[in-house]
Each structure stands twice: as C-alpha cells, then as structure tokens.
C-alpha positions as CSV (number, residue, x, y, z in Angstrom):
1,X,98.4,133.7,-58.3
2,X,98.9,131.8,-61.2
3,X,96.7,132.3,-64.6
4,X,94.3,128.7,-63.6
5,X,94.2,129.6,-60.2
6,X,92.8,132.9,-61.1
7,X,90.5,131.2,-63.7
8,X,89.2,129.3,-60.6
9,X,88.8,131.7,-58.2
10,X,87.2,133.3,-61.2
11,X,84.4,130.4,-61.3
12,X,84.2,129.8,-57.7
13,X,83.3,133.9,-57.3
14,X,80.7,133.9,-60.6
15,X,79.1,130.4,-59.4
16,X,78.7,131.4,-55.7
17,X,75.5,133.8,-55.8
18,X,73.8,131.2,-58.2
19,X,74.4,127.8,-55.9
20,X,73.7,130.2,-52.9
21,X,70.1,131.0,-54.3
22,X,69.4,128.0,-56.6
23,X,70.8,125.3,-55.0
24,X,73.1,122.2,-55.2
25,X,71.1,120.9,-57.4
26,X,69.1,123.1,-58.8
27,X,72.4,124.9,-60.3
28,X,73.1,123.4,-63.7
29,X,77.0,123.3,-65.3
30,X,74.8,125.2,-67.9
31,X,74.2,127.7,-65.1
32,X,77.7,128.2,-64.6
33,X,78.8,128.5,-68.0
34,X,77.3,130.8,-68.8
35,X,78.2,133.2,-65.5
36,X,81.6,132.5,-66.3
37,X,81.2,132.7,-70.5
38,X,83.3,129.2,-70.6
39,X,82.8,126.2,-72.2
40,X,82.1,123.0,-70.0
41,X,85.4,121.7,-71.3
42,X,86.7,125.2,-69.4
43,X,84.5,124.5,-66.0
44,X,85.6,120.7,-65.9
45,X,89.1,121.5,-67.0
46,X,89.5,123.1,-63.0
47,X,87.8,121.3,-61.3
48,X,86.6,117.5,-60.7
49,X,83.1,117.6,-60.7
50,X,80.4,119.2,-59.7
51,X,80.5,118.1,-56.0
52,X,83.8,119.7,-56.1
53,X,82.7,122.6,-57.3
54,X,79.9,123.2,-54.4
55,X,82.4,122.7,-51.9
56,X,84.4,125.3,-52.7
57,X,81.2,127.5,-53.4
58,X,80.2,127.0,-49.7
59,X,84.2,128.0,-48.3
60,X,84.1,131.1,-50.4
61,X,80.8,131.9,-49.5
62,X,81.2,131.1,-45.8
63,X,84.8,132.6,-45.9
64,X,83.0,135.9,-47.2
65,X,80.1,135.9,-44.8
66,X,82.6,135.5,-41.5
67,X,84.6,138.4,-43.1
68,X,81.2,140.7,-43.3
69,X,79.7,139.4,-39.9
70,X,83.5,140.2,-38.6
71,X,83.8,143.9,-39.8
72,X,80.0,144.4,-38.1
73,X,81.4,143.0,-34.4
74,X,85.2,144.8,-34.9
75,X,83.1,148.1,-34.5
76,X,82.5,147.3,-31.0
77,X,84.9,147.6,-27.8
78,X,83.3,145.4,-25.5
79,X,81.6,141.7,-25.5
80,X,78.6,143.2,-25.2
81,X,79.3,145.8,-27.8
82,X,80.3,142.9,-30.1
83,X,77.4,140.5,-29.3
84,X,75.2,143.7,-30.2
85,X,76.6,144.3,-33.4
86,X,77.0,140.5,-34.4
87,X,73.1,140.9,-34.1
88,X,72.7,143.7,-36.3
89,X,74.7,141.9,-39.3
90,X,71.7,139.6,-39.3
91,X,69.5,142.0,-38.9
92,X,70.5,144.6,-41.3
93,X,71.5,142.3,-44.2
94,X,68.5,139.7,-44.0
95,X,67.0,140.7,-47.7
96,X,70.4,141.3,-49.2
97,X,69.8,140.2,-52.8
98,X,73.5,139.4,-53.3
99,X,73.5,137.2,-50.4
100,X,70.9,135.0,-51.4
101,X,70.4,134.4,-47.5
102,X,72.9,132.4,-45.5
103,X,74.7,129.8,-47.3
104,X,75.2,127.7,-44.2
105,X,71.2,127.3,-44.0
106,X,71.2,127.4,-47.8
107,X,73.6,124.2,-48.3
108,X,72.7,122.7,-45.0
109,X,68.9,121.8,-45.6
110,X,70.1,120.8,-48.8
111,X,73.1,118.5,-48.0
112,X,71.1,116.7,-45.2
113,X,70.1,114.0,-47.0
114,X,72.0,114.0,-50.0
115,X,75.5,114.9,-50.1
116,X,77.4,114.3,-46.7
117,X,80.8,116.4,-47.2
118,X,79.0,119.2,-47.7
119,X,76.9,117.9,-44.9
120,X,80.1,117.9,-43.0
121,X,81.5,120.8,-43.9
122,X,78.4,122.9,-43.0
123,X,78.4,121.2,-39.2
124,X,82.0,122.4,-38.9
125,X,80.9,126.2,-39.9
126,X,77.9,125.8,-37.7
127,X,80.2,124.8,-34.8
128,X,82.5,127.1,-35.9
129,X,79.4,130.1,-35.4
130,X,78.5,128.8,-32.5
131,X,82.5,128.8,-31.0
132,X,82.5,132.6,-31.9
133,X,79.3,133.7,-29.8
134,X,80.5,131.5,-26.7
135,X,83.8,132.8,-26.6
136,X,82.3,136.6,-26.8
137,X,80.4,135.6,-24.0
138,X,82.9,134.0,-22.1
139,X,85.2,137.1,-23.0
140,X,82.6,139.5,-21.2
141,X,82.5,137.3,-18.1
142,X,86.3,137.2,-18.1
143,X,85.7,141.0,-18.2
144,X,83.4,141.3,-15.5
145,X,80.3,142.7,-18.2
146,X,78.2,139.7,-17.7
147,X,77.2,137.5,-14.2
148,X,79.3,134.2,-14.0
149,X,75.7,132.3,-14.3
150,X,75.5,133.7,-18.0
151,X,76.2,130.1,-20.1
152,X,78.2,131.0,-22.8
153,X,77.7,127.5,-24.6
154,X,73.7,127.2,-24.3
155,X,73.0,131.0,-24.8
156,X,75.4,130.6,-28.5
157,X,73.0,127.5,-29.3
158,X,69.9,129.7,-28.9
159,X,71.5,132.9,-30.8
160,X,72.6,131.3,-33.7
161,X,69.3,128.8,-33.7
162,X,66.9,131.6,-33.7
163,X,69.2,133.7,-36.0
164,X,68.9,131.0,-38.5
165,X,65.3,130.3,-38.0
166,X,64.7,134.0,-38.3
167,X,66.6,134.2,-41.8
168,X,64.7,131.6,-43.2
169,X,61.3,133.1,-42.0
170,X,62.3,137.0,-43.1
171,X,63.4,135.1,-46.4
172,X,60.1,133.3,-47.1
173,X,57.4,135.9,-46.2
174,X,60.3,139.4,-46.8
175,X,60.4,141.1,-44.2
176,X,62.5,142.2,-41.6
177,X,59.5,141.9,-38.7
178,X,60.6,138.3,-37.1
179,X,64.2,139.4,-37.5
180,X,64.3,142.2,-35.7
181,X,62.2,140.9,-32.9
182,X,64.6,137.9,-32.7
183,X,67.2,140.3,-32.3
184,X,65.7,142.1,-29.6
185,X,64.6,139.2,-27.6
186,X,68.4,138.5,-27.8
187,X,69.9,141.9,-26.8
188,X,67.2,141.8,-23.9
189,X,68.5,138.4,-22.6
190,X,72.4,139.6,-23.0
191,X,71.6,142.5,-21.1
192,X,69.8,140.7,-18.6
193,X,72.8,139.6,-17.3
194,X,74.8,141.9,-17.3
195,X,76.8,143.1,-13.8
C-alpha cells in the first residue's frame, strides 16, 4: 500500500465513527480534519468531494460490520446454529458506542431523499443482508434442520426488518429490552420449524 493510499484509508477509518453517528450531513470537512489532524487542502487532496468521501465511509463501515456479524455466525456448525448466532450479534452489540448503531439504517434514512448513490448503495447491502439469512435458511433445509415449508426469502425480509427496527428502537430509548425480545420472537419462529 502505497504512502496516499495509506493516508486514505487513514481518513476513511478516522471519518467512519463520526458520519456513522453524526450523519451525512451533519459531518462537517471541519469534523474530519480535525480526526485526521489534516488540513482541508490534505482531505480534498484524496478525495473528490464530500459525497465521495461518504461512500467510502458506508463500504468500510459495511465491509467492517459483515466481518463482525461474520465471526458471530462462523461460531456455529449448523444453519440453525448460525441463524442463532447471527441474532446475538444484534443483540449483544446494540449499544456499542463505537458502532454508532448500524450504518446501513444510519445512511439509509438519511440518503432517502437526498443523495441517491448512497441511496443505491445501501439497497444493495440491504439486499445483500437479506441474501445471507435466506441462503442460511435454505442451507438448513438442504440439510434436513428445517421443514421444506420454512420460506427462506420472506422469513430473511422479517429478520432483517425487525432487526433493524429493533436497533433503531434500543438506540432511541437505550436499552436492550425490544432487542432481545425481537430476538427471541425470531429464534422461536426458526425453531418452530424445525424437523
């Protein structure tokens, strides 16, 4: 890695908690200047704008995410197992200060209306979410762990909807309550149909 691709990475890394809690626009170039102790001249100099500088906030901080809800479901053996523990990330890390709660809620609400790569970009991660539940689900009915009736593509909708909805709720009022009953509700409907 070269010296301004380090430097870049560099900002990316610094600016990522402060979009993630701040906001798109609510983070200044002021903001990241002074995370990364460089001159605007030295934030402009690698990178485009602003815009461009959000987009590769939300990878990095998407990228970073996968990797953590990833080591939670590695630790199980079956679909089940994995389903269980893809849970528990959402549940274990919902007040995680470093966070700054998820960044595909985070950007999403905020790109709606206002900034449609990012807008873009966000659908693709939330399809890309949704692709990993199915597929567990579809991999224990390949396995024989769940009945053939169990739909893989409606019952990844509902997980990731409520884990979303649940992360902004926890956020708001702090508290883990609605979380972990979320993540009950789910394990009881997983194991519901089981074989």
């Amino acid at each position: 890695m070269s010296k301004a691709e380090r430097t870049r990475q560099s900002i990316i890394e610094k600016a990522a908690p402060i979009f993630n809690q701040k906001g798109m626009a609510g983070t200044a170039i002021s903001d990241i200047m002074q995370a990364t102790n460089l001159a605007k001249g030295g934030v402009y100099g690698n990178f485009e704008n602003k815009d461009e500088i959000c987009f590769e906030v939300f990878n990095y901080l998407l990228k970073k995410l996968s990797t953590e809800i990833d080591s939670y479901v590695q630790r199980g053996t079956t679909a089940r197992e994995k389903l269980f523990y893809f849970l528990d990330f959402y549940r274990d890390n919902l007040l995680r200060s470093d966070l700054g709660g998820c960044p595909i809620l985070n950007f999403g609400v905020e790109a709606d209306d206002t900034n449609p790569v990012i807008k873009q970009r966000v659908n693709q991660a939330i399809k890309g979410m949704q692709s990993s539940i199915s597929d567990l689900v579809k991999q224990g009915t390949a396995n024989g762990e769940f009945q053939d009736n169990f739909n893989a593509d409606q019952f990844a909708l509902k997980m990731f909807a409520l884990l979303e909805g649940g992360m902004l709720i926890g956020r708001i009022q702090n508290s883990t309550q609605q979380m972990e009953l979320i993540t009950d509700m789910l394990k009881a409907e997983i194991d519901h149909h089981k074989r």
